[in-house]
C-alpha positions in Angstrom: 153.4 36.6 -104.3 151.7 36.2 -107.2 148.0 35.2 -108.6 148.9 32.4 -110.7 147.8 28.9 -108.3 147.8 25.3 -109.9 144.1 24.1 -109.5 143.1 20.1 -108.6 139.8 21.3 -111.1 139.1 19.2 -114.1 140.7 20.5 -117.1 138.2 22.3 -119.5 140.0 21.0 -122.2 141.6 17.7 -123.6 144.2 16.6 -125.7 144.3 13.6 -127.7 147.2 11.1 -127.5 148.5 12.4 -131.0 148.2 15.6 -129.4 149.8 15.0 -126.0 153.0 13.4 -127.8 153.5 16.5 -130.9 153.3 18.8 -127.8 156.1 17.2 -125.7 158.2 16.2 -128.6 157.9 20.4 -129.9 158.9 21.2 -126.3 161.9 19.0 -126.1 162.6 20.2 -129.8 162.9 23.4 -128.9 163.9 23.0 -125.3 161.3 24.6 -123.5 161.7 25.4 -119.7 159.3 23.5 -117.1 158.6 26.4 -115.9 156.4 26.9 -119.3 152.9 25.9 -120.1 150.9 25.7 -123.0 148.6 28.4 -123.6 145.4 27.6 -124.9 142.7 30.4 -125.0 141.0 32.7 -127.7 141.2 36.0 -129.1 139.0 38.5 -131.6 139.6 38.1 -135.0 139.5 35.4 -137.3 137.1 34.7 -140.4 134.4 33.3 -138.0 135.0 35.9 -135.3 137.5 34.2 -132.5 140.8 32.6 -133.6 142.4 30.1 -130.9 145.7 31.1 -128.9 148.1 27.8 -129.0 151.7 27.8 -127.9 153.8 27.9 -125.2 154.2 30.5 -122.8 155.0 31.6 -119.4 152.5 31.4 -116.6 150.8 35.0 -115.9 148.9 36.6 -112.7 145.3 35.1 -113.5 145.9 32.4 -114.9 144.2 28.8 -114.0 147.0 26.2 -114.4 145.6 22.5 -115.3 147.7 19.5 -115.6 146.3 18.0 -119.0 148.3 13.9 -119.4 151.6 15.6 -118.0 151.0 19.0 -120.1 150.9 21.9 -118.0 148.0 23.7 -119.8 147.9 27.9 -118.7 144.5 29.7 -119.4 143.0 32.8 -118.5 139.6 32.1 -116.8 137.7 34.0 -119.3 138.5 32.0 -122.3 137.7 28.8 -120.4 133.7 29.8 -121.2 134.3 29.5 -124.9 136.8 26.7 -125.1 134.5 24.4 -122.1 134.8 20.6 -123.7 137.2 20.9 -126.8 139.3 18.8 -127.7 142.8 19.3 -129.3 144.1 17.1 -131.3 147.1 16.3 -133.8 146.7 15.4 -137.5 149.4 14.3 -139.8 147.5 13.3 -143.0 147.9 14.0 -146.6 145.3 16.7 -146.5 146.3 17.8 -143.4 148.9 18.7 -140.9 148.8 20.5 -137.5 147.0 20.7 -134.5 142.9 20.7 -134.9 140.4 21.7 -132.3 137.3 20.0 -131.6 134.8 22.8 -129.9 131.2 21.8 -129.1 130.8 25.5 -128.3 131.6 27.1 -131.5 128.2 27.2 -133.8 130.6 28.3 -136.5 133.4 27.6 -138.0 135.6 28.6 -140.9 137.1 26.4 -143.9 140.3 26.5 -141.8 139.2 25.4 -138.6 141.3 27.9 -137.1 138.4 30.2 -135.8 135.1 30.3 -134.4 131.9 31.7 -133.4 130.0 31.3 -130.3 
């Protein structure tokens, strides 16, 4: 058997509306399995020190699984420290275009809004 167990926790993270739609319209876009989750977690690197890990993916041993407004939302449990609160949402302005993330933990962040310090 393996490690990975759907938790009845509250989410660390949100999603906005705009957010929740892009994400199932990108999955039925590219036919994604239900058996998929969006991974949402960080990694070294970046301008400001952490970059943000975004897409889908299958469900590992050690992962948390959340349900998130329908989106099944996979996330190791030692990102969750950094990403505790944030928000992702969906722009589609003139200025700009893609998903943005709205971390109350980062204390820095770069022009692209794509990485982070804690």
């Amino acid at each position: 058997m393996s490690a990975i167990k759907e938790t009845n926790i509250k989410a660390p993270i949100s999603l906005t509306n705009g957010a929740v739609r892009e994400l199932l319209r990108i999955k039925d876009e590219q036919n994604i399995s239900e058996e998929h989750g969006l991974r949402v977690g960080v990694k070294g690197g970046g301008c400001s020190g952490f970059s943000y890990i975004l897409g889908f993916d299958a469900p590992k041993e050690n992962d948390d699984v959340y349900d998130v407004s329908g989106i099944k939302i996979l996330m190791q449990k030692a990102h969750a420290i950094y990403l505790l609160g944030m928000e992702i949402d969906w722009e589609n302005g003139l200025n700009n275009r893609g998903f943005s993330f709205n971390n109350p933990n980062a204390s820095d962040t770069c022009g692209c809004g794509e990485s982070f310090s804690a």
